[in-house]
N, C-alpha and C positions, 0 to 999 in steps of 0.2 A: 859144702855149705859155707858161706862165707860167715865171717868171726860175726858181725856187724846184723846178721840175719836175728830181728826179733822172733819170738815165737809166742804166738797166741797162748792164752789159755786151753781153749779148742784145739789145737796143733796139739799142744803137748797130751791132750786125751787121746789123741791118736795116735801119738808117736810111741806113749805104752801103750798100747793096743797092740802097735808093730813089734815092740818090742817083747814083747810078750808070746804074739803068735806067729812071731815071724813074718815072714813074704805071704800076703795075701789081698785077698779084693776087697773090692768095696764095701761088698755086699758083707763080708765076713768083717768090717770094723763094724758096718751100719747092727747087724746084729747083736755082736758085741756093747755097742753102745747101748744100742735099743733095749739091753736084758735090762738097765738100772733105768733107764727117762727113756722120755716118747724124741725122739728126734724123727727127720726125714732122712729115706733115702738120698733125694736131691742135699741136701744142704749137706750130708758128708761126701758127698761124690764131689761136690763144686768146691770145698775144702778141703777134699786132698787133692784137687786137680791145681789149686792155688800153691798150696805145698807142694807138689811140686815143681812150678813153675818161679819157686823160692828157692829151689833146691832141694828142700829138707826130705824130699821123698825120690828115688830111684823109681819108674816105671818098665813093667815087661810086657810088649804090647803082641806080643809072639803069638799070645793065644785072644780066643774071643772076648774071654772076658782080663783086662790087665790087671798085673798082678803088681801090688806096687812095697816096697821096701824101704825101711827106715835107712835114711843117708845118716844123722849124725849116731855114735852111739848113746845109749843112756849114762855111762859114766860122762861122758864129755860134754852133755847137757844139764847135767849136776852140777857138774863143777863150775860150771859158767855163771847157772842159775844160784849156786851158794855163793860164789862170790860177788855177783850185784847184790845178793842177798846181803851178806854179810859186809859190805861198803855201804850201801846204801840207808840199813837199819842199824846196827850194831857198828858203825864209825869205823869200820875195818879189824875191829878185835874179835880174833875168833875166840879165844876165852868168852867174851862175852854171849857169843851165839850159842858157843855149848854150856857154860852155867847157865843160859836162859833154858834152853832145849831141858838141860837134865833135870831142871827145879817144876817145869810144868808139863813134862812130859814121864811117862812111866817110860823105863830104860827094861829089859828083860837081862837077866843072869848072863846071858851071851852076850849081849851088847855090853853089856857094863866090861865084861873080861875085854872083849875086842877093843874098847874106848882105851882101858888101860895099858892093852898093847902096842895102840898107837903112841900112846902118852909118853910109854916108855922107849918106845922108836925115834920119836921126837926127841927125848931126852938125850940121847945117844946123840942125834946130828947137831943138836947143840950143842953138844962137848967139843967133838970134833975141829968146830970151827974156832 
């Protein structure tokens, strides 16, 4: 997948879908999709045949029906997607992405420990240097 490769909104519904269920058809996103809104057959089959002619989707055409594979992973389209995020909204300060996150967003007892372990991992490589 090239760096440069936008990714739709729509893309990215399908890419957890892949990523969630792994290597599968069409017919198993279109379902998927179709349990929460009305979509077409046709419009997720012609969107992920776009996707992959972007890259972002591996095809197995071995058998009748192809069976197709998320190229990037979901950490690596995080990270990409948080940091335009985070340049583009919040002026590049992650403090400020996560006091926004944590002040209107409810945080659970595990995220909060997880947040402080990074915090304190963080604190650490900043010594270091």
């Amino acid at each position: 997948m090239a760096e440069e490769t936008n990714i739709t909104d729509a893309e990215l519904e399908i890419l957890q879908v892949l990523w969630s269920l792994g290597p599968v058809t069409v017919k198993d996103v279109h379902e998927n999709l179709g349990s929460t809104r009305e979509i077409r057959y046709t419009t997720v089959l012609k969107q992920m045949q776009v996707m992959h002619e972007k890259g972002l989707l591996l095809r197995d055409e071995s058998s009748r029906q192809h069976v197709y594979k998320a190229v990037p992973t979901q950490k690596t389209v995080q990270k990409r997607f948080t940091h335009r995020f985070m340049q583009s909204v919040f002026g590049g300060s992650a403090a400020e992405l996560v006091l926004h996150a944590l002040s209107n967003y409810k945080a659970s007892p595990q995220e909060l420990d997880e947040i402080r372990s990074m915090l304190e991992q963080a604190k650490a490589k900043s010594k270091k240097k």
